[in-house]
C-alpha positions in Angstrom: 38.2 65.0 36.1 38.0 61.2 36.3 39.8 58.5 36.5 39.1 54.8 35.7 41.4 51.7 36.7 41.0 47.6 36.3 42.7 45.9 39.5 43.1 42.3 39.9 42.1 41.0 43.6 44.4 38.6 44.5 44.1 35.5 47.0 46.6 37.0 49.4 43.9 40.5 49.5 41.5 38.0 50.9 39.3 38.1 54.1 39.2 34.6 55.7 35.5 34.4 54.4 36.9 34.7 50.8 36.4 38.4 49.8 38.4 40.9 49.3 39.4 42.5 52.8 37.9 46.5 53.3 41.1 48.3 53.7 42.5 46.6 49.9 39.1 48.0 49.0 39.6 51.0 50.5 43.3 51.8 49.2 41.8 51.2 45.6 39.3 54.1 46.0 42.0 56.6 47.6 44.0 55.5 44.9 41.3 56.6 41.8 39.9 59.1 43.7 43.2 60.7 44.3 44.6 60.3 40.9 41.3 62.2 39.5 42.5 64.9 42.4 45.8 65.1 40.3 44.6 65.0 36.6 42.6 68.3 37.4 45.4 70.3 38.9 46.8 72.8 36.2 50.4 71.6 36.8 51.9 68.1 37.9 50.8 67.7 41.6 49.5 65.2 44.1 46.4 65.1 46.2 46.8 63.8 49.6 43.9 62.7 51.1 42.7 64.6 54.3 39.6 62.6 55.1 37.8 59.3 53.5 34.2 57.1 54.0 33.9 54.6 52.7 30.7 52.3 52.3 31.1 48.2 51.9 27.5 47.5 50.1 28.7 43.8 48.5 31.7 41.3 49.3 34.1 41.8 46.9 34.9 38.5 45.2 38.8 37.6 44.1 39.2 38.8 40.2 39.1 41.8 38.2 37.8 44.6 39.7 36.8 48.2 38.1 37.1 51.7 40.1 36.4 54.7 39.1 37.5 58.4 40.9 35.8 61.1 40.1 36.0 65.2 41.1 32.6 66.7 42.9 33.9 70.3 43.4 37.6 71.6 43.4 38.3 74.4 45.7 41.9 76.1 45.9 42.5 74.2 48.9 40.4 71.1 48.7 39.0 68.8 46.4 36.2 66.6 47.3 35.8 63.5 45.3 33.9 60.3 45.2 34.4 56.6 43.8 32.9 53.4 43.3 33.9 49.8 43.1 32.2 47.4 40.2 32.4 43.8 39.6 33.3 42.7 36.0 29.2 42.8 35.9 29.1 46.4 36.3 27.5 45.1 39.4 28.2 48.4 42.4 30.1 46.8 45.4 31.7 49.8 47.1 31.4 53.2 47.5 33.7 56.3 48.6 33.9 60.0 49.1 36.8 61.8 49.8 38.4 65.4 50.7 42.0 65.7 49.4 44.4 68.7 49.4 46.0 69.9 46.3 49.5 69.8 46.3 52.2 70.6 43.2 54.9 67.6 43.3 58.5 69.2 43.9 60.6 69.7 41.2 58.1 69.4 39.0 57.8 72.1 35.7 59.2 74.2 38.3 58.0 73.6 41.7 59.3 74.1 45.0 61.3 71.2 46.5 60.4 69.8 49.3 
């Protein structure tokens, strides 16, 4: 499974050198990353994440931004994914991998409640 999502960098997201600060960057891979996690899972569920890298390989200018999640293997009780982050450009300016735990969203087509 994938998952593909435009975000908008906004001036208060901004390093003081002008570029998008690494933890914004980082909360929009988890959040790809862990929607693909979700999209896979045979019923509604979420896919908290257990562990995350993730490697800054260009400043991230202000704008519109592309990221893309994607699944590398799902287990029963892990899914390991990866993402990147684009410029408009197609231009690669982040990349992430991630382990997540699969997890069915209470009260959901029948799940458990929490």
């Amino acid at each position: 499974g994938w998952v593909e999502a435009a975000f908008h960098g906004r001036d208060e997201m901004l390093n003081p050198g002008g570029n998008l600060q690494g933890g914004m960057i980082s909360a929009i891979l988890d959040e790809v990353m862990s929607l693909a996690a979700c999209v896979i899972q045979p019923k509604p569920g979420m896919a908290p994440t257990l562990q995350m890298t993730t490697n800054f390989l260009r400043p991230a200018p202000a704008g519109r931004l592309v990221a893309r999640g994607e699944v590398v293997r799902a287990g029963r009780s892990t899914i390991h994914t990866q993402g990147w982050l684009r410029d408009p450009d197609g231009k690669l300016l982040a990349q992430a991998v991630a382990a997540c735990v699969p997890k069915p969203m209470a009260g959901a087509y029948g799940a458990p409640d929490a």
